[in-house]
LUMKE-215038 format. One record per residue (C-alpha): residue in one letter; y, z, x. Coordinates in Angstrom, 3 decimals. Example, Ala and Ser with C-alpha at 12.3 -4.5 7.8 and 13.67 -1.06 7.14 Angstrom:
BEGIN
> A, -4.500, 7.800, 12.300 .
> S, -1.060, 7.140, 13.670 .
This chain:
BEGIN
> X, -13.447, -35.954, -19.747 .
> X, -13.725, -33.207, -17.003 .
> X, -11.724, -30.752, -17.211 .
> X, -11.696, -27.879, -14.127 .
> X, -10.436, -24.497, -14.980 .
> X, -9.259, -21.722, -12.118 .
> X, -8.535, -18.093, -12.649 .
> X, -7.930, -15.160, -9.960 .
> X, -9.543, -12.080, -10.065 .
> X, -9.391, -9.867, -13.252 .
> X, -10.531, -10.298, -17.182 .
> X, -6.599, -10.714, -17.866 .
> X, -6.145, -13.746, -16.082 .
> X, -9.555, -15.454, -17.203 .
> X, -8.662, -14.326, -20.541 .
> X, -5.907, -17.229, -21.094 .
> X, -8.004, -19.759, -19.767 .
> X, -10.647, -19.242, -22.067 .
> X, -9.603, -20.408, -25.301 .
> X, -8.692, -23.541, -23.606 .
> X, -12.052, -23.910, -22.194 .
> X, -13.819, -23.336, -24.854 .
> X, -12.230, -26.157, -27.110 .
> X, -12.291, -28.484, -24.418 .
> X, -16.369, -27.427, -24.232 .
> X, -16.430, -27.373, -28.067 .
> X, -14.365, -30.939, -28.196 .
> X, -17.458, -32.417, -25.994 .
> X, -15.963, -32.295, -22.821 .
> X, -17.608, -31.152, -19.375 .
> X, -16.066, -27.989, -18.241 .
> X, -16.392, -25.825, -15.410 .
> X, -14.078, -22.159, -14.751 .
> X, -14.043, -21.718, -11.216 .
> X, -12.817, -17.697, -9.666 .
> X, -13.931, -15.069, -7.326 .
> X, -17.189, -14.062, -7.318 .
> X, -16.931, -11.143, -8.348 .
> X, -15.636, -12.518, -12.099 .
> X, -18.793, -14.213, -12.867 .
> X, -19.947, -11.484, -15.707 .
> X, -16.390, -12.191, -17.705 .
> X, -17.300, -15.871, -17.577 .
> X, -20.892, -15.632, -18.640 .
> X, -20.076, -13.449, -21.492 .
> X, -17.358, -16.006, -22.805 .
> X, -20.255, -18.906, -22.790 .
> X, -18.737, -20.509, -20.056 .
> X, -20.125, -22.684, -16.863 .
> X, -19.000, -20.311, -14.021 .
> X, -18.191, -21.462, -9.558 .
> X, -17.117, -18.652, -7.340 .
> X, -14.792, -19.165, -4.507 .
> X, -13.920, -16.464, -1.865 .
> X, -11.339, -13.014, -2.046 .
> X, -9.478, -11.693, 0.745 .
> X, -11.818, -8.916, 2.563 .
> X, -10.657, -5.300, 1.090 .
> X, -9.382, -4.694, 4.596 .
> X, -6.735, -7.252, 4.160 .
> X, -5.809, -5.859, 0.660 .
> X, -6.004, -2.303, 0.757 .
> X, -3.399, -1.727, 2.695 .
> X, -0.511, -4.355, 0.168 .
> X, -2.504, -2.346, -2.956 .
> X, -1.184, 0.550, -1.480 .
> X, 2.201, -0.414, -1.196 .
> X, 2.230, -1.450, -4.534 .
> X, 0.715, 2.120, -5.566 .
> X, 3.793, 3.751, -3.317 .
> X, 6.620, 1.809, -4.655 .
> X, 8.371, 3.094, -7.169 .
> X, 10.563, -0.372, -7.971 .
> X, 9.460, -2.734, -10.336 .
> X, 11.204, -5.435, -8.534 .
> X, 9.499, -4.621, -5.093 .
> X, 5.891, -3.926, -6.862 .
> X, 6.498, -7.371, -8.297 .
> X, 7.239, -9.180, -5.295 .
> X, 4.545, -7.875, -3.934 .
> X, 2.030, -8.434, -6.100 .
> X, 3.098, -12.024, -7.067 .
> X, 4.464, -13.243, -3.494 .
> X, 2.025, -11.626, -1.160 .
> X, -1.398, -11.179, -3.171 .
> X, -1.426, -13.703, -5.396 .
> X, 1.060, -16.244, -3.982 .
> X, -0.487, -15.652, -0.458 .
> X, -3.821, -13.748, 0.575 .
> X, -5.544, -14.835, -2.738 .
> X, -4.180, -18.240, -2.639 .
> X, -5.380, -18.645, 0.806 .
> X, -8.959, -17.712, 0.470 .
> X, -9.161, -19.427, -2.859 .
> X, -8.214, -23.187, -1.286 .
> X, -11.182, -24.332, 0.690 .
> X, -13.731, -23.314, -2.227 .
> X, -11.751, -24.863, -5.068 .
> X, -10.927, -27.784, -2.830 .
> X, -15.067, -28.459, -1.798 .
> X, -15.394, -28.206, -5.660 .
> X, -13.161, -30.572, -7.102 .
> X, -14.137, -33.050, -4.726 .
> X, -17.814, -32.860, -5.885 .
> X, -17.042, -32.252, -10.095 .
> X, -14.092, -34.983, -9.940 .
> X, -12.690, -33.449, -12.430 .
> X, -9.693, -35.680, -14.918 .
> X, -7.734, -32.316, -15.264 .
> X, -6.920, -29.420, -13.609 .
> X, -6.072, -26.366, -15.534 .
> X, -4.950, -22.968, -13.764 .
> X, -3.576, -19.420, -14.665 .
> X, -0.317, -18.802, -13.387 .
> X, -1.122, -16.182, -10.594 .
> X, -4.070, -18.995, -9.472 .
> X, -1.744, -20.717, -6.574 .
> X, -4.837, -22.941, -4.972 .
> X, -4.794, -25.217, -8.030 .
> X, -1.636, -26.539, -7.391 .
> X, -2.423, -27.201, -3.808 .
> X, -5.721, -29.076, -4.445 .
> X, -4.298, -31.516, -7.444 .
> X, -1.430, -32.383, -4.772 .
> X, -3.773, -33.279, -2.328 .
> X, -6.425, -35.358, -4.888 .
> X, -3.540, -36.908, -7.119 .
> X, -4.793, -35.041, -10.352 .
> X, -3.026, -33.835, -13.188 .
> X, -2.278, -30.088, -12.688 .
> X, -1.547, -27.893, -16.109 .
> X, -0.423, -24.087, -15.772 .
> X, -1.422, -22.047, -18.686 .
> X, 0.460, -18.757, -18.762 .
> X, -0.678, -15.832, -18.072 .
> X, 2.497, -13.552, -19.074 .
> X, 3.407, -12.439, -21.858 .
> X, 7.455, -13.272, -20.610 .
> X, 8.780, -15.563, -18.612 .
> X, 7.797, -14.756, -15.523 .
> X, 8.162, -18.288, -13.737 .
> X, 11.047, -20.653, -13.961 .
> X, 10.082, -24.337, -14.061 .
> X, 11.069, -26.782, -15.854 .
> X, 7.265, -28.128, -16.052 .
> X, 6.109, -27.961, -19.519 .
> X, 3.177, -25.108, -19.876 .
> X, 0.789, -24.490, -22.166 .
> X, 0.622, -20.692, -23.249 .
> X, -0.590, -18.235, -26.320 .
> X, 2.639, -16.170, -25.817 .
> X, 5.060, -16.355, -29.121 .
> X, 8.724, -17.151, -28.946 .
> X, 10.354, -13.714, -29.538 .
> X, 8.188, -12.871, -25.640 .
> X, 8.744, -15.890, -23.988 .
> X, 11.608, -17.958, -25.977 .
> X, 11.479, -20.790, -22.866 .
> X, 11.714, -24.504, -24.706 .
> X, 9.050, -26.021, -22.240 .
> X, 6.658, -23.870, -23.953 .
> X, 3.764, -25.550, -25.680 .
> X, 2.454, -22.509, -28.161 .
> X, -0.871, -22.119, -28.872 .
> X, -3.550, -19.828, -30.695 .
> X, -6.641, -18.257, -31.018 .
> X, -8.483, -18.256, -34.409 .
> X, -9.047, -14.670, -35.340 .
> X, -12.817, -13.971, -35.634 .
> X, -14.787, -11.008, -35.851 .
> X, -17.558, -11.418, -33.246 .
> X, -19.312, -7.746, -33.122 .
> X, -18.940, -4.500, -35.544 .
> X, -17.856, -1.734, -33.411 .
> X, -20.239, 1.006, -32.801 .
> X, -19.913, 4.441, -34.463 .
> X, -19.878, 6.819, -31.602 .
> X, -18.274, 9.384, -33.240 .
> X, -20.494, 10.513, -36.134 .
> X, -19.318, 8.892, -39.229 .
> X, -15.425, 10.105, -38.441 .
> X, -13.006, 8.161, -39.888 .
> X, -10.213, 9.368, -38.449 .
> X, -7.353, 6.709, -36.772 .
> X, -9.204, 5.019, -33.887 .
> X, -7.431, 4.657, -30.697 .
> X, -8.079, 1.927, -28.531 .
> X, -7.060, 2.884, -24.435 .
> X, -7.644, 0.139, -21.987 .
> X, -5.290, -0.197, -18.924 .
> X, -7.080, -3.651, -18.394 .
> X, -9.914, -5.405, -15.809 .
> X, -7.925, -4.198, -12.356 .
> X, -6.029, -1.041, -12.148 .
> X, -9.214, 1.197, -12.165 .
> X, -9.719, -0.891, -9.016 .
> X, -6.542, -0.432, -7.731 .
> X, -5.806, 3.179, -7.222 .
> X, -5.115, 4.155, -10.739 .
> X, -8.932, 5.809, -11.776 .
> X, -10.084, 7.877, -12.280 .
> X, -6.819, 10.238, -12.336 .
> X, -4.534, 8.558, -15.399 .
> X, -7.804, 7.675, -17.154 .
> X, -8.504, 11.431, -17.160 .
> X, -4.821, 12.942, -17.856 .
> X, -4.478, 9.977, -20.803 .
> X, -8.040, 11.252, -22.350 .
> X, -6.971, 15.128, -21.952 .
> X, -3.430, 14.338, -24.040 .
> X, -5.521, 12.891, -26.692 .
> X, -8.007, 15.308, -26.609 .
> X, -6.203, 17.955, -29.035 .
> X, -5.154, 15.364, -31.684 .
> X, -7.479, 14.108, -34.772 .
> X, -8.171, 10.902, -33.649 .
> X, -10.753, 8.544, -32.485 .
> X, -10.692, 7.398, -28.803 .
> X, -12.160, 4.419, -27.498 .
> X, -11.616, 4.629, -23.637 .
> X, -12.687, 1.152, -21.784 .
> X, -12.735, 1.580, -17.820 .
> X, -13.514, -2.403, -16.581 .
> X, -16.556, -3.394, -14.134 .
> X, -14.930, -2.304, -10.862 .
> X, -15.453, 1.399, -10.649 .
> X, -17.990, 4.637, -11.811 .
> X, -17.818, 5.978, -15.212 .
> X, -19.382, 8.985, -14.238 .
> X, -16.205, 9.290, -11.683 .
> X, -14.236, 10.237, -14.568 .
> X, -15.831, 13.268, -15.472 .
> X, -16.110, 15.385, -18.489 .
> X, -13.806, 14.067, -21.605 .
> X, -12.935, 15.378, -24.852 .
> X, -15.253, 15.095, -27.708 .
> X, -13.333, 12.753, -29.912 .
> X, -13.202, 10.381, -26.906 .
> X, -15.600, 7.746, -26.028 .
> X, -16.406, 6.007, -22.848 .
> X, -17.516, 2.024, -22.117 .
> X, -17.370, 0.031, -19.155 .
> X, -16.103, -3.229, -21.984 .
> X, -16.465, -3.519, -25.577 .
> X, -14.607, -6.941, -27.170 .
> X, -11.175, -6.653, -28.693 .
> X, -12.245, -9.012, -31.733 .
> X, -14.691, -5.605, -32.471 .
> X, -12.128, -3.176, -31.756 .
> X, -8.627, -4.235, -33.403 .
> X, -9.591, -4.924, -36.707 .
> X, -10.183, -1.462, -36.535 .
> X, -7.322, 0.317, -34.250 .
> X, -4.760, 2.124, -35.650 .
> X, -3.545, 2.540, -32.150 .
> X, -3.279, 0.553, -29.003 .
> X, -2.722, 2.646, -25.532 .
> X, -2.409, 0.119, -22.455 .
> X, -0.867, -0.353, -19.068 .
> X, 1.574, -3.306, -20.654 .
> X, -0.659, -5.975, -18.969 .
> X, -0.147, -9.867, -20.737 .
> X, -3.893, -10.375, -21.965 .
> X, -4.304, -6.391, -23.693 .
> X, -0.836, -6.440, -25.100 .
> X, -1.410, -10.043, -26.742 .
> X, -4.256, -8.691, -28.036 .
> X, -2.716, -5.787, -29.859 .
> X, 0.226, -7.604, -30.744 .
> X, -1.191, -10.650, -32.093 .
> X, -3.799, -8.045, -34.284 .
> X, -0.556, -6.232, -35.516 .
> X, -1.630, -2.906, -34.021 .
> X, 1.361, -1.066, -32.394 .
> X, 0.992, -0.145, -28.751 .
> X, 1.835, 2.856, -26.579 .
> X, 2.813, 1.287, -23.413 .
> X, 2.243, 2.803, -19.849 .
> X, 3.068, 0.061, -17.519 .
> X, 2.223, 0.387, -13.732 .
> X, 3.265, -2.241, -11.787 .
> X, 3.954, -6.633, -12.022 .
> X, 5.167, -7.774, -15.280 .
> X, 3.991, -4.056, -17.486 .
> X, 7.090, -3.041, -17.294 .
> X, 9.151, -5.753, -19.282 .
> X, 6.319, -6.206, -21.596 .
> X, 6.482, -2.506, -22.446 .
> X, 10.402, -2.710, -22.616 .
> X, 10.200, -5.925, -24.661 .
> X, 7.507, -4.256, -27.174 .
> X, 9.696, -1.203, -27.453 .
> X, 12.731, -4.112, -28.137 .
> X, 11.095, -5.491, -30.632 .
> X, 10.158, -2.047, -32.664 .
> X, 6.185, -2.801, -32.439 .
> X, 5.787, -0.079, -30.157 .
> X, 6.834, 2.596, -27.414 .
> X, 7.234, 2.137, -23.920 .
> X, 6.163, 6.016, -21.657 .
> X, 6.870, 6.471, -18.130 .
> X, 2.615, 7.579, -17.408 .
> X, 0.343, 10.286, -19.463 .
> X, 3.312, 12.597, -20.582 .
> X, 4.328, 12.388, -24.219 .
> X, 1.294, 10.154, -24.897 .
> X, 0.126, 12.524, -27.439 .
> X, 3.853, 12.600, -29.760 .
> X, 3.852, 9.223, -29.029 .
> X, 0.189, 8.062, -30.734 .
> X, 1.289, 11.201, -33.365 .
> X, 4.783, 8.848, -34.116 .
> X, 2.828, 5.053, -34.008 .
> X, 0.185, 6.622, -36.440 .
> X, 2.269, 8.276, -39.013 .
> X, 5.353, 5.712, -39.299 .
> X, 4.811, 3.285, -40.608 .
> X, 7.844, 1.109, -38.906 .
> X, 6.258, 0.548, -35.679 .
> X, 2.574, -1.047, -37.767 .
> X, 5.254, -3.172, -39.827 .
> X, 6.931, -4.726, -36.839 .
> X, 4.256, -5.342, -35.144 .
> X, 2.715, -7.249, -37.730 .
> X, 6.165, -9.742, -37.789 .
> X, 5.000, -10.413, -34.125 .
> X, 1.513, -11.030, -35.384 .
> X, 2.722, -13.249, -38.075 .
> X, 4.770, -15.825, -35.614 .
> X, 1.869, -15.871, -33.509 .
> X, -0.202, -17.236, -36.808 .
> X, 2.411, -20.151, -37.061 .
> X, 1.164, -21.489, -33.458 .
> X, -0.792, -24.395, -33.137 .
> X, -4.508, -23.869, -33.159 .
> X, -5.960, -24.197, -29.617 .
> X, -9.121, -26.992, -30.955 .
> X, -6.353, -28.961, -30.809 .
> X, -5.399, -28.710, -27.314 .
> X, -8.190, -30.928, -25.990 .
> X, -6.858, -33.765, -27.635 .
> X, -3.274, -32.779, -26.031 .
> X, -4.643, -32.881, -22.842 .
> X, -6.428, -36.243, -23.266 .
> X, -3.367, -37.943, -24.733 .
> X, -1.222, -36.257, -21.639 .
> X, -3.867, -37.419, -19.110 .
> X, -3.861, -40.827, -20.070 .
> X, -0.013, -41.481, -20.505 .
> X, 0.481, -40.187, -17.194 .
C-alpha cells in the first residue's frame, strides 16, 4: 500500500507522524511525509522519504505571530494560532502542493497531523481515506471521527481514541559536556518553533541564568530556526545544542524544563521524568495545568521560580513517582508495528 503522510511546520507536529511512518515503511509499505520546506532536516534524520510544499511568506505571518506574542489570553492565543495560522494561512499555501502530489504518488491512505488542514481538503476532493493522528496531548478537537494518537487516557480520556506507542529504544549515548559531573541533568527545550517565534533569545537566556546558581547539569536545546551565538554567554554548568534526540537524553534527565508543547511533554512523561512547565501560547497551557493535575510536575507562569521549582522536582521524590504512573499507562498502549495492519484492514472495509 501507499500511504501519504502531511505535517505543518515544526519537529512537534512531524514528531507524531513518525512512528506511524516508520511502521508503515518497516511493514513494507511505500511511504512518503510531505511538509514545508523548511522541515526537510527533521524528516531526513527520522529515515524518512521527504516532499516540501509551500509556507505563507513571513510578511503574511509576522504580523498574527505578533498578536499571539501580545495576547495575554490563552483562549485568544489559541484561536489564533489554530483558526488563523494553521486553520487558514498554512492551510492555504499547503493545498496546491499536497494536492499536485497526491495526484502523482496515488497514494491508498492519507495520514495528517491535526494542525495539517490541506489533508482533509485533498482526500475530499480524490475520494481517499483521510486519518488524523493527534498531535495534542488533550483534546483539543471534538469529532466524533475515530483518531489514531500516542496520547494516554488520563490526557486525552476521549473514547474515539485509538492509543498507540512507541517502543522505548536507546538510539545515541549522550555526550559528556560537562567534565565527568554527575550531578542531576536537566533537560530545557521549549520545542522546534518558539525560538522562531519571538520567544529567543530572551527566556532562553533568563531560564539558563535561574539555573545557573544551582548544582545541576543543563542541557539547553534551541531548534534549527535561529543563532546560537544570539544567546550569548551562559553559565558553566549549562550546555548549548541546536538538537540532540530525546531517546539520548531522558534515560538520563532527572529534570524536564519545557514550554508545555504535546511532542516534548510526551516525551518526558512517557520517560517518567517530571517536568517544569512554562507554557506560552496554543494548547501549553492545559498541558502544563493537566501535568501539575496529575502530580508529575509543576506548571510556572515564565523564568521566575524556575530555580525552587527544579530544587522541589529533584529532591521529592512525589513528583518522579507520579510521573512514572503516567509512564506506566502509556506502556499498556498498543505497539505502533501494529498500526499498519490497522490501517490496511480499515482501508479495505471501507
Amino acid at each position: 500500500m501507499r500511504f501519504l503522510f502531511a505535517s505543518t511546520r515544526g519537529a512537534a507536529h512531524i514528531a507524531p507522524l513518525v512512528p506511524f511512518a516508520l511502521a508503515c515503511k518497516r511493514a513494507g509499505h511505500e511511504v512518503l511525509l510531505a511538509a514545508p520546506h523548511a522541515a526537510w532536516e527533521h524528516v531526513a534524520r527520522a529515515g524518512l522519504p521527504f516532499a516540501g510544499f509551500d509556507l505563507p511568506p513571513d510578511e503574511l505571518l509576522d504580523p498574527v505571530w505578533a498578536r499571539v506574542q501580545a495576547s495575554r489570553d490563552p483562549d485568544e492565543q489559541n484561536r489564533i494560532v489554530r483558526g488563523e495560522l494553521f486553520g487558514g494561512l498554512y492551510a492555504d499555501h499547503a493545498f496546491p502542493g499536497l494536492l499536485a502530489l497526491a495526484r502523482r504518488m496515488r497514494p491508498d491512505v492519507l495520514l495528517h497531523e491535526t494542525e495539517e488542514h490541506a489533508t482533509a481538503r485533498v482526500g475530499a476532493l480524490l475520494g481517499l481515506p483521510v486519518w488524523r493522528v493527534e498531535c495534542y496531548l488533550g483534546a483539543a478537537v471534538a469529532s466524533a471521527e475515530p483518531f489514531l494518537t500516542l496520547s494516554p487516557a488520563s490526557f486525552d480520556p476521549r473514547p474515539n481514541a485509538i492509543r498507540f506507542r512507541v517502543r522505548p529504544r536507546r538510539e545515541a549515548v549522550l555526550h559528556d559536556w560537562w567534565a565527568g559531573s554527575r550531578a542531576p541533568l536537566v533537560y530545557l527545550s521549549f520545542g522546534s518553533t518558539a525560538a522562531g517565534n519571538g520567544f529567543y533569545p530572551d527566556l532562553y537566556r533568563e531560564a539558563a541564568e535561574a539555573l545557573g546558581g544551582l548544582d545541576v547539569r543543563v542541557l539547553m536545546t534551541l531548534g534549527t530556526e535561529v543563532d546560537p551565538t544570539a544567546l550569548g554567554p551562559v553559565p558553566a554548568n549549562v550546555h548549548v545544542e541546536r538538537w540532540v534526540p530525546q531517546s539520548a537524553v531522558m534515560p538520563e534527565a532527572a529534570v524536564m524544563i519545557g514550554h508545555g508543547g504535546s511532542s516534548s511533554t510526551l516525551g518526558a512523561m512517557a520517560a517518567g521524568v517530571p517536568l517544569a512547565a512554562l507554557p506560552l501560547y496554543a494548547d501549553q497551557p492545559q498541558n502544563a495545568a493537566r501535568v501539575a493535575e496529575l502530580g508529575a510536575g509543576l506548571a510556572l507562569d515564565g523564568a521566575d521560580g524556575l530555580a525552587e521549582a527544579v530544587s522541589t522536582l529533584i529532591g521529592d521524590p512525589f513528583y518522579r513517582d507520579h510521573a512514572r504512573l503516567v509512564a506506566d499507562e502509556i506502556a499498556r498502549h498498543t505497539l505502533v508495528d501494529d498500526a499498519p495492519l490497522f490501517l490496511r484492514r480499515e482501508a479495505v472495509a471501507a
